[in-house]
Z-matrix of the N, CA and C atoms (Angstrom, degrees):
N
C 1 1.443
C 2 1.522 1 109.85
N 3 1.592 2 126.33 1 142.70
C 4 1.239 3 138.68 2 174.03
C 5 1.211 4 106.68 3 -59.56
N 6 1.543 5 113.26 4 120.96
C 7 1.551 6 108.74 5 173.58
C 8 1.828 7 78.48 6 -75.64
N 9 1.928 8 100.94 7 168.00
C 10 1.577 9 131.99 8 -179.21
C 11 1.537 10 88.28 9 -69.09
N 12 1.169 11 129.71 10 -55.18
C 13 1.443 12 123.17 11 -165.90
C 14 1.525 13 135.35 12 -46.15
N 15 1.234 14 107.79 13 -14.89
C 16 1.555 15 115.48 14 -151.15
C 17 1.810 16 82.02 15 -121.75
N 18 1.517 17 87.81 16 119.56
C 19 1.412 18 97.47 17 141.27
C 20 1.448 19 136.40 18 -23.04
N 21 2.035 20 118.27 19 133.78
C 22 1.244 21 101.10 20 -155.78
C 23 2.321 22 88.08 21 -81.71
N 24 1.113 23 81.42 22 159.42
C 25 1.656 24 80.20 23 173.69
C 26 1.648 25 109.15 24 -146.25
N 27 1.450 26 74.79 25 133.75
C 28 1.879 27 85.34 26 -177.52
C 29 1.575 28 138.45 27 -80.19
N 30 0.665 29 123.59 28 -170.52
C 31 2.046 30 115.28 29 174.32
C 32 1.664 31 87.08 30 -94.93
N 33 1.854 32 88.32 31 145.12
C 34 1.505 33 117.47 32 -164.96
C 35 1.954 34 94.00 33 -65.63
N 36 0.847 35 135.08 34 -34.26
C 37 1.653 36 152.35 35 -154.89
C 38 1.977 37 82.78 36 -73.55
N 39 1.619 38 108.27 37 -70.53
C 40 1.375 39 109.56 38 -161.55
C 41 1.616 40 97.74 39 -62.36
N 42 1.557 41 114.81 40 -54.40
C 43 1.488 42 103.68 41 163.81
C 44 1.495 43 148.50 42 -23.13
N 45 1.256 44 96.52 43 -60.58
C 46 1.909 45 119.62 44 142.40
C 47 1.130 46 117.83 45 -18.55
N 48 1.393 47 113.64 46 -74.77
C 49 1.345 48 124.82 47 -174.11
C 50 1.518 49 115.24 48 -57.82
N 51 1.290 50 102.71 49 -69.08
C 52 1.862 51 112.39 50 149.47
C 53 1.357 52 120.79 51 8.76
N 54 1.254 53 94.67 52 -62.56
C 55 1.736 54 113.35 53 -153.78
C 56 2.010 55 95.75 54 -78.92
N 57 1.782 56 92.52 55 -56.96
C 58 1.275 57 88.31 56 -174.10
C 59 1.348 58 124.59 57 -68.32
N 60 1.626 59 115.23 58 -19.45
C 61 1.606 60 108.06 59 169.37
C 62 1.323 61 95.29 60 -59.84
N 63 1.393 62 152.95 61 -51.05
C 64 1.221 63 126.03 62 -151.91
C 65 1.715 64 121.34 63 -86.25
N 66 1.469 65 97.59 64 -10.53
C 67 1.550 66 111.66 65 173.12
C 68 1.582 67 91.82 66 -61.72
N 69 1.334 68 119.78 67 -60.65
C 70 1.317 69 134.40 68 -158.57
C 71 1.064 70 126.07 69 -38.40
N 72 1.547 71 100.82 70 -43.97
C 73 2.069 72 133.08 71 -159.42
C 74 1.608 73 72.67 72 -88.91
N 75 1.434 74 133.92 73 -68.73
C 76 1.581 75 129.70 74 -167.76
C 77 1.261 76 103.75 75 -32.98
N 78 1.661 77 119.34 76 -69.49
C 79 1.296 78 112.25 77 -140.79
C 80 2.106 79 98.51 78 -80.96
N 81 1.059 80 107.66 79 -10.53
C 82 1.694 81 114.96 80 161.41
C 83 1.140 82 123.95 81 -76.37
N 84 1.391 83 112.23 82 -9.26
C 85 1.764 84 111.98 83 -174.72
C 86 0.969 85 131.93 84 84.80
N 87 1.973 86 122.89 85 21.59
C 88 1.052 87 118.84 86 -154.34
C 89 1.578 88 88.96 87 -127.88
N 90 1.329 89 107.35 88 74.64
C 91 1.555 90 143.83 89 -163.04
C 92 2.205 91 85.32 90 -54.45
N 93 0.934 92 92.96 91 -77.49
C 94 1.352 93 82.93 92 -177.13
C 95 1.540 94 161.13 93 -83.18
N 96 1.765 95 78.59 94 15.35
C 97 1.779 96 101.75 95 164.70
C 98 1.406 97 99.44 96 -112.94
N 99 1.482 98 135.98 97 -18.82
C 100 1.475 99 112.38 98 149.48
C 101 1.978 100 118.20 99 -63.67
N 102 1.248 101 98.37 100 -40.14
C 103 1.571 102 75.96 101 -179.92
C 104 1.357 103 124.66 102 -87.32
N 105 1.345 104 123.07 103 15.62
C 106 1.459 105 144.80 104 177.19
C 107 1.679 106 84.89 105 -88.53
N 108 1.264 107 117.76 106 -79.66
C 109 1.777 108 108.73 107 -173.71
C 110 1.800 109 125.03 108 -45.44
N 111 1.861 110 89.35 109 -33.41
C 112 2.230 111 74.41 110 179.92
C 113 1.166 112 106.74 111 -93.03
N 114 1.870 113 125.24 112 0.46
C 115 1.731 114 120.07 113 175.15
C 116 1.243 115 89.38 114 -84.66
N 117 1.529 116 146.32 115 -24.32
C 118 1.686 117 122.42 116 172.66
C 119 1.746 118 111.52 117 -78.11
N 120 1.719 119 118.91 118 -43.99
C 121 1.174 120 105.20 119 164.32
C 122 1.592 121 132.06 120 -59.31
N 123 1.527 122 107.31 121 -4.92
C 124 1.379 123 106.69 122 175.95
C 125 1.516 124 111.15 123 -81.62
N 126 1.365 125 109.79 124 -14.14
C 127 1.821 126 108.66 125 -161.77
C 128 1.376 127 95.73 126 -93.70
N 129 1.396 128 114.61 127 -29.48
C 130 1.941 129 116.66 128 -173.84
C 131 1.602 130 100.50 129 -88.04
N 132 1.395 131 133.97 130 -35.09
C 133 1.326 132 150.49 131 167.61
C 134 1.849 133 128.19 132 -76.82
N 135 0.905 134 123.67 133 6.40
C 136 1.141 135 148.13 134 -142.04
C 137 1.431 136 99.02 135 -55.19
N 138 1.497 137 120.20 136 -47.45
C 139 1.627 138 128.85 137 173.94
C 140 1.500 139 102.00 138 -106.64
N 141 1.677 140 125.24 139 68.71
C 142 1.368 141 133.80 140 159.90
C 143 1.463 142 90.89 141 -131.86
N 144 1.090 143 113.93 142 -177.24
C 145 1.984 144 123.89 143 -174.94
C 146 1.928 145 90.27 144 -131.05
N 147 1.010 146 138.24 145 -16.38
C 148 1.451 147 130.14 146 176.44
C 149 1.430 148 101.20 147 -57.02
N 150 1.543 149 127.98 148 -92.27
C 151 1.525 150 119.42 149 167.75
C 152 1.362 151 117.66 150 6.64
N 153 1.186 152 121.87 151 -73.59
C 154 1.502 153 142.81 152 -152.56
C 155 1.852 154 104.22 153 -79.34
N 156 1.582 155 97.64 154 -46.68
C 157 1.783 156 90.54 155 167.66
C 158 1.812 157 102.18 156 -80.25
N 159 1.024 158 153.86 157 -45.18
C 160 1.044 159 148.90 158 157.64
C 161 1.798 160 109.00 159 -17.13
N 162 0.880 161 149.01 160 -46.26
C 163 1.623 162 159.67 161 -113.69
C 164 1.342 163 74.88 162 -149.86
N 165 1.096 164 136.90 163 -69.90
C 166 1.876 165 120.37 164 -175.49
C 167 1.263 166 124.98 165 -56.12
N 168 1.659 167 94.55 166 -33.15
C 169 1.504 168 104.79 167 172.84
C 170 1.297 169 116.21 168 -46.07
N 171 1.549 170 118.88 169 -55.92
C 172 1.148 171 146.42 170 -160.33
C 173 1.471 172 91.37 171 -45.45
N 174 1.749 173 100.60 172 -80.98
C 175 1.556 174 121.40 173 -171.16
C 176 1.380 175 112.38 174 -49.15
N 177 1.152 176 114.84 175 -26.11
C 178 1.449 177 110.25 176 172.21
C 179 1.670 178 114.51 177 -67.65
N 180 1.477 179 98.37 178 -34.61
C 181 1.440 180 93.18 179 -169.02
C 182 1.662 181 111.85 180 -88.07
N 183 1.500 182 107.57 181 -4.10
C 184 1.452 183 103.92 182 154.05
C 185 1.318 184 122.08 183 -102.36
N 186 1.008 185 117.83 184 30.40
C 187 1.632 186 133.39 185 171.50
C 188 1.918 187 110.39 186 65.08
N 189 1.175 188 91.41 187 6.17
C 190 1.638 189 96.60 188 174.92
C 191 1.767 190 112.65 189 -53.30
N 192 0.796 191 150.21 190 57.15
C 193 1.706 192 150.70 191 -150.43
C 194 1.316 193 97.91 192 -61.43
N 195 1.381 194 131.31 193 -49.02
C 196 1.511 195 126.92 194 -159.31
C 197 1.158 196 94.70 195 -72.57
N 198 2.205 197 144.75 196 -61.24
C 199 0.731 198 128.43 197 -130.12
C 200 1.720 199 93.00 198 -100.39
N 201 1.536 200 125.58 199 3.11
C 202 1.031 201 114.66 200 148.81
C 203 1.792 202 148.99 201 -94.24
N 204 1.795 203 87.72 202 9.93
C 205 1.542 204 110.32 203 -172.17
C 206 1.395 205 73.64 204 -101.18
N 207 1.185 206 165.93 205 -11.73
C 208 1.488 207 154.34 206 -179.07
C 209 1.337 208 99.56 207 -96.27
N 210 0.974 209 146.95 208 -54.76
C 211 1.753 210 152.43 209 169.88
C 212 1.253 211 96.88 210 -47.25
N 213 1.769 212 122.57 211 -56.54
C 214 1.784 213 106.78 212 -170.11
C 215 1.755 214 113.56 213 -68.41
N 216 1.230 215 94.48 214 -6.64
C 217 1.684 216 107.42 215 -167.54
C 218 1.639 217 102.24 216 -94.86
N 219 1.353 218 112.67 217 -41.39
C 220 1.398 219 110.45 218 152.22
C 221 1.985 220 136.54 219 -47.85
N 222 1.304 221 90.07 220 -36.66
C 223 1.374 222 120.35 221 -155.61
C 224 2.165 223 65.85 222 -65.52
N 225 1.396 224 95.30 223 -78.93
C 226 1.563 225 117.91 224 -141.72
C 227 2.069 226 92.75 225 -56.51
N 228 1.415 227 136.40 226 -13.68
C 229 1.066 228 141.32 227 -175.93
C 230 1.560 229 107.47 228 -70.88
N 231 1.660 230 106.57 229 -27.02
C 232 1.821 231 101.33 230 -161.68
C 233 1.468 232 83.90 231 -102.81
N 234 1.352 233 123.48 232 -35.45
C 235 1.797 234 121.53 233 -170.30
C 236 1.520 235 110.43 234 -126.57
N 237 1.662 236 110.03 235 65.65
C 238 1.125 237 111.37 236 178.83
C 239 1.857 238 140.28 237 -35.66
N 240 1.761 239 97.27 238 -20.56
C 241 1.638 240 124.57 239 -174.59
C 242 1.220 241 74.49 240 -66.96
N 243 1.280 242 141.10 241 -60.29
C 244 1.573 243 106.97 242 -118.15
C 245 1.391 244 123.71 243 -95.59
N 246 1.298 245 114.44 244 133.03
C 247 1.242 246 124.19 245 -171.32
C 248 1.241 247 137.94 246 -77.71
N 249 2.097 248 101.35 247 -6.39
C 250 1.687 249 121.73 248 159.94
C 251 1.431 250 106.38 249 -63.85
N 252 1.185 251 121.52 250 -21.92
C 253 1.650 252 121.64 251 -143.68
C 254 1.814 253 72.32 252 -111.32
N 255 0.828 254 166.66 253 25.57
C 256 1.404 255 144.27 254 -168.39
C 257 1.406 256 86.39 255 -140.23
N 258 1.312 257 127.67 256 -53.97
C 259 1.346 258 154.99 257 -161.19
C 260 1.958 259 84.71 258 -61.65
N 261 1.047 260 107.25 259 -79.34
C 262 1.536 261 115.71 260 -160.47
C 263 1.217 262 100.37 261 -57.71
N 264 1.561 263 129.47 262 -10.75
C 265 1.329 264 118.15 263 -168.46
C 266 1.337 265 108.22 264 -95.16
N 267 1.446 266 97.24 265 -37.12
C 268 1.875 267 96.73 266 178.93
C 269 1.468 268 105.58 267 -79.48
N 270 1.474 269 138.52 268 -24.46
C 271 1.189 270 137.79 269 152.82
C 272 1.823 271 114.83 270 -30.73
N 273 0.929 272 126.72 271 -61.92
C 274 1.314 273 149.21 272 175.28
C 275 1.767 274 111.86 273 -57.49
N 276 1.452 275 95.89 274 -38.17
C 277 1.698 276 73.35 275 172.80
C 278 1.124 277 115.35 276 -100.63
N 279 1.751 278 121.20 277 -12.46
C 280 0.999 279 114.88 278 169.25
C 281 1.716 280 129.70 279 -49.45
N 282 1.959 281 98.50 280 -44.33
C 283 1.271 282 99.94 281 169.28
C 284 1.372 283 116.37 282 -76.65
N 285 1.021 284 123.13 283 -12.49
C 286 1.840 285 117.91 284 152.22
C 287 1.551 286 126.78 285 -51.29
N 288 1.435 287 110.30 286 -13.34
C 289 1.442 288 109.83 287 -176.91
C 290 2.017 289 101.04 288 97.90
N 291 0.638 290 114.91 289 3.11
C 292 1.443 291 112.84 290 -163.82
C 293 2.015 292 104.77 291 -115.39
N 294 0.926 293 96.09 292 60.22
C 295 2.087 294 127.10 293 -160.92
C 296 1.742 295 89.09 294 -78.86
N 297 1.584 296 145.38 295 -28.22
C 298 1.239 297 126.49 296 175.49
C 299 1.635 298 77.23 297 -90.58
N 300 1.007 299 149.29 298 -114.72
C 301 1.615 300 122.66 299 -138.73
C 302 1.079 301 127.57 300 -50.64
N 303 1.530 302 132.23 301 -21.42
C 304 1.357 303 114.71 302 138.73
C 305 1.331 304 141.43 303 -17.61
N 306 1.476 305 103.51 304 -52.80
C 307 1.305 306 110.10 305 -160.63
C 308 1.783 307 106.46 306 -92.27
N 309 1.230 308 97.77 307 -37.45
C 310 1.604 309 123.70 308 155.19
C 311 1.612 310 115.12 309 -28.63
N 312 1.448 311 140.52 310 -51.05
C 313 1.161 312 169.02 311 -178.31
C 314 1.848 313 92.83 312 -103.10
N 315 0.916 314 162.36 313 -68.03
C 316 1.174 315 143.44 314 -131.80
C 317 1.727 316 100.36 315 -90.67
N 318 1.435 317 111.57 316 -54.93
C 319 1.504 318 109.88 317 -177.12
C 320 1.446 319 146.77 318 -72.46
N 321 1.537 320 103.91 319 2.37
C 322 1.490 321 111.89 320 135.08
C 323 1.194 322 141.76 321 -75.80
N 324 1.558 323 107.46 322 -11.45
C 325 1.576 324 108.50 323 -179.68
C 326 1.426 325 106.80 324 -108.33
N 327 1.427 326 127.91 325 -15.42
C 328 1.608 327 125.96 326 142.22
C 329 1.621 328 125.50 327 -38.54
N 330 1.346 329 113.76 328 -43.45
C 331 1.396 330 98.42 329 172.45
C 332 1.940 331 99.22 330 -93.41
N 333 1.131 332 135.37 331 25.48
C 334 1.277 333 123.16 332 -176.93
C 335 1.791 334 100.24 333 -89.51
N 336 1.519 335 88.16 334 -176.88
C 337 1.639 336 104.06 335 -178.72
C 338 1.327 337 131.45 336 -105.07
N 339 1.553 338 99.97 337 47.44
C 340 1.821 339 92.14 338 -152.07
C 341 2.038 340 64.78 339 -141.86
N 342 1.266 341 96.56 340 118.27
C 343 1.874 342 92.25 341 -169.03
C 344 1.394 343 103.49 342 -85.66
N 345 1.538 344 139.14 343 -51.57
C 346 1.453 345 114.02 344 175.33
C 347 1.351 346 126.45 345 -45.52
N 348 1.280 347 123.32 346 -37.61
C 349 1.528 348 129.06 347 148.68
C 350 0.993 349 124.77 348 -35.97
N 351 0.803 350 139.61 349 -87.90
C 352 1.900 351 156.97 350 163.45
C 353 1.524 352 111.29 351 -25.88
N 354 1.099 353 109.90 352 -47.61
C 355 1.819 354 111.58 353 169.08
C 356 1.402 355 100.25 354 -76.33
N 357 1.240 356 135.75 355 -50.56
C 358 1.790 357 110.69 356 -176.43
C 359 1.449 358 102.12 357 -60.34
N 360 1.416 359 126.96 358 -44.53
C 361 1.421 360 119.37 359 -148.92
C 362 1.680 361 91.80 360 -66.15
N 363 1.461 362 108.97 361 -61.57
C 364 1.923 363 100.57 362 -178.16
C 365 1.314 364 124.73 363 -53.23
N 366 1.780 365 114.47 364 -21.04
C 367 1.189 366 94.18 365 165.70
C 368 1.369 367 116.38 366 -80.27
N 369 1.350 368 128.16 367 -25.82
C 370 1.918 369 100.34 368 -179.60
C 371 1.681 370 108.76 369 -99.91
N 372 1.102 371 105.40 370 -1.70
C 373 1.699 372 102.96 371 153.55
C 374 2.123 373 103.15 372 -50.97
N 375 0.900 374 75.27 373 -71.03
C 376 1.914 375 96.28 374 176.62
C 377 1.466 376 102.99 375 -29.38
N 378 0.994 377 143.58 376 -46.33
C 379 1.623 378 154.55 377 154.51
C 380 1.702 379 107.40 378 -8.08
N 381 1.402 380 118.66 379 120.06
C 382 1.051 381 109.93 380 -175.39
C 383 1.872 382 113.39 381 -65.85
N 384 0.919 383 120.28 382 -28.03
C 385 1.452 384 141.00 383 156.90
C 386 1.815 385 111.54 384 -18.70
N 387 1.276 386 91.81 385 -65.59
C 388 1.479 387 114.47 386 -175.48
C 389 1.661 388 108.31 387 -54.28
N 390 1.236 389 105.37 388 -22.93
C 391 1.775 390 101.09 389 -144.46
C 392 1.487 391 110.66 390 -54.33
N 393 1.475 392 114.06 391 -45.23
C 394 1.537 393 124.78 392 -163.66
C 395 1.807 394 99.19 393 -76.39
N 396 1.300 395 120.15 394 -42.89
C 397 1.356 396 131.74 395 171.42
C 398 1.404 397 114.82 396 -51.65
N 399 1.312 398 111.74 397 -42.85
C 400 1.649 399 114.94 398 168.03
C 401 2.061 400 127.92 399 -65.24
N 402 1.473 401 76.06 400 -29.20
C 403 1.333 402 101.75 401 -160.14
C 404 1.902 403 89.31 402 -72.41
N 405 1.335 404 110.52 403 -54.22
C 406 1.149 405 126.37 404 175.10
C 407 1.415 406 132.29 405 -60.76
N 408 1.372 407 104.03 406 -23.75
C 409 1.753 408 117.40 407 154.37
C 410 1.311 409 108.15 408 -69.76
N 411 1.616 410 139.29 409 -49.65
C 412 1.315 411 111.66 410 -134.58
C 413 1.800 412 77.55 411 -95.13
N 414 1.381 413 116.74 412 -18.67
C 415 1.693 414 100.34 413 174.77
C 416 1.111 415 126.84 414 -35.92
N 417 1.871 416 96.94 415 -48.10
C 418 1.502 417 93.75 416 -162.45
C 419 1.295 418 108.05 417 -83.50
N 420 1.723 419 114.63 418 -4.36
C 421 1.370 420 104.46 419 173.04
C 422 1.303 421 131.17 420 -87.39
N 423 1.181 422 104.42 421 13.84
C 424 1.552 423 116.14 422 -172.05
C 425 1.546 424 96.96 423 -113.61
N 426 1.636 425 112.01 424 -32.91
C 427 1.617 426 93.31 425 -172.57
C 428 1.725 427 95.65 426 -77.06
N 429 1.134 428 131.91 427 -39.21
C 430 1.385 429 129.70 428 173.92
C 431 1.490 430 118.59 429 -41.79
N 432 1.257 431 108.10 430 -51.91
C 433 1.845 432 107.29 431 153.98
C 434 1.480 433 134.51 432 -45.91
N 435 1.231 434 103.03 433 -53.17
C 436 1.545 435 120.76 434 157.30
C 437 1.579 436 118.70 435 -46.81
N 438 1.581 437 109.41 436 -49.60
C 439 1.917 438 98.27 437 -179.75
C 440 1.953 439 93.13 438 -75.18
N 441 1.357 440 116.15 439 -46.40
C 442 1.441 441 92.27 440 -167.12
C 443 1.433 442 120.88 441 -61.97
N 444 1.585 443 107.12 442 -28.27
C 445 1.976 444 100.16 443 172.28
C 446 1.755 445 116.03 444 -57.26
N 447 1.699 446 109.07 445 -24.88
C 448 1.490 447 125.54 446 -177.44
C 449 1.474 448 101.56 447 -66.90
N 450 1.262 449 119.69 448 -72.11
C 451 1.359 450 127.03 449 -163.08
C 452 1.887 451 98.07 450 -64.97
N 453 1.253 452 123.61 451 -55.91
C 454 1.480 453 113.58 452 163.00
C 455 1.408 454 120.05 453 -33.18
N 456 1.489 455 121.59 454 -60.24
C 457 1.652 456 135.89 455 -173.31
C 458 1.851 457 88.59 456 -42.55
N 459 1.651 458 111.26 457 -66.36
C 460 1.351 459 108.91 458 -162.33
C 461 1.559 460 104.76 459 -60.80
N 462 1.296 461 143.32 460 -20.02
C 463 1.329 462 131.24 461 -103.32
C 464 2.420 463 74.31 462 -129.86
N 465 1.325 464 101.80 463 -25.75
C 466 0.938 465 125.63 464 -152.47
C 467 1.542 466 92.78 465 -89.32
N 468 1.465 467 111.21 466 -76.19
C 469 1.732 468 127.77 467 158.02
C 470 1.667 469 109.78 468 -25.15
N 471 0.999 470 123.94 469 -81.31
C 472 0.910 471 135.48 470 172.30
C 473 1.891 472 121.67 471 -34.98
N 474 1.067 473 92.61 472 -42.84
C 475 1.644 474 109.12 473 170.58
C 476 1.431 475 117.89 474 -67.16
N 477 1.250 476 123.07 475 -41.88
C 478 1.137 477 156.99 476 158.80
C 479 2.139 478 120.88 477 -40.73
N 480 0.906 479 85.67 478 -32.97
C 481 1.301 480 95.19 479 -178.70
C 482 1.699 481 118.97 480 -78.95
């Protein structure tokens, strides 16, 4: 028996469907009966990240960038793994104009293991846009490698004694 507490939750099949009517109404333009369907799956779903990329989707697809870098930022708060929700977020600010956190957010989940992820992120890493921003991430990720092998080397020596 349903404890009262728990959210009502549906079969994954009717869910399915759910999801894709609202992909559907999105990718038709019917901006506000898709976001009428993922603001009700957001209230029964509340700690899933689908809702939340659903609702970015939206904003993305009306070019709104901020109120969908807040949805992917939502998305990625309830399902920190996921690497769609990271992906779509730096996607979004990139098309916001905002290409060092873009790129900032996109190029760890290019080399990740979650492949629809990883193929969007390298492809708009790949963006001639990106280049100097990329170029400028992996610096600092290499000089950051560099002080921790330093402070280890000493940390090591020092231990050693």
């Amino acid at each position: 028996m349903r404890r009262l507490r728990e959210p009502l939750q549906m079969q994954d099949d009717t869910l399915e469907l759910l999801i894709s009517i609202g992909h559907y109404a999105r990718v038709y333009r019917r901006f506000d009966e898709a976001r009428y369907l993922f603001d009700r799956l957001a209230l029964l779903y509340p700690r899933r990240a689908f809702p939340y990329l659903g609702l970015g989707l939206v904003e993305l697809d009306r070019a709104n960038y901020r109120a969908a870098s807040l949805l992917f930022s939502r998305a990625i708060d309830v399902a920190p793994d996921s690497g769609l929700a990271r992906a779509w977020l730096g996607v979004s600010q990139m098309l916001g104009g905002q290409y060092a956190l873009g790129v900032r957010n996109l190029e760890p989940i290019a080399e990740g293991d979650e492949p629809g992820a990883s193929s969007m992120a390298a492809a708009f890493l790949n963006l001639p846009e990106c280049a100097p921003y990329l170029q400028a991430v992996r610096a600092a990720r290499t000089l950051r490698s560099a002080a921790f092998l330093t402070t280890f080397e000493r940390l090591t020596i020092q231990g050693g004694h």
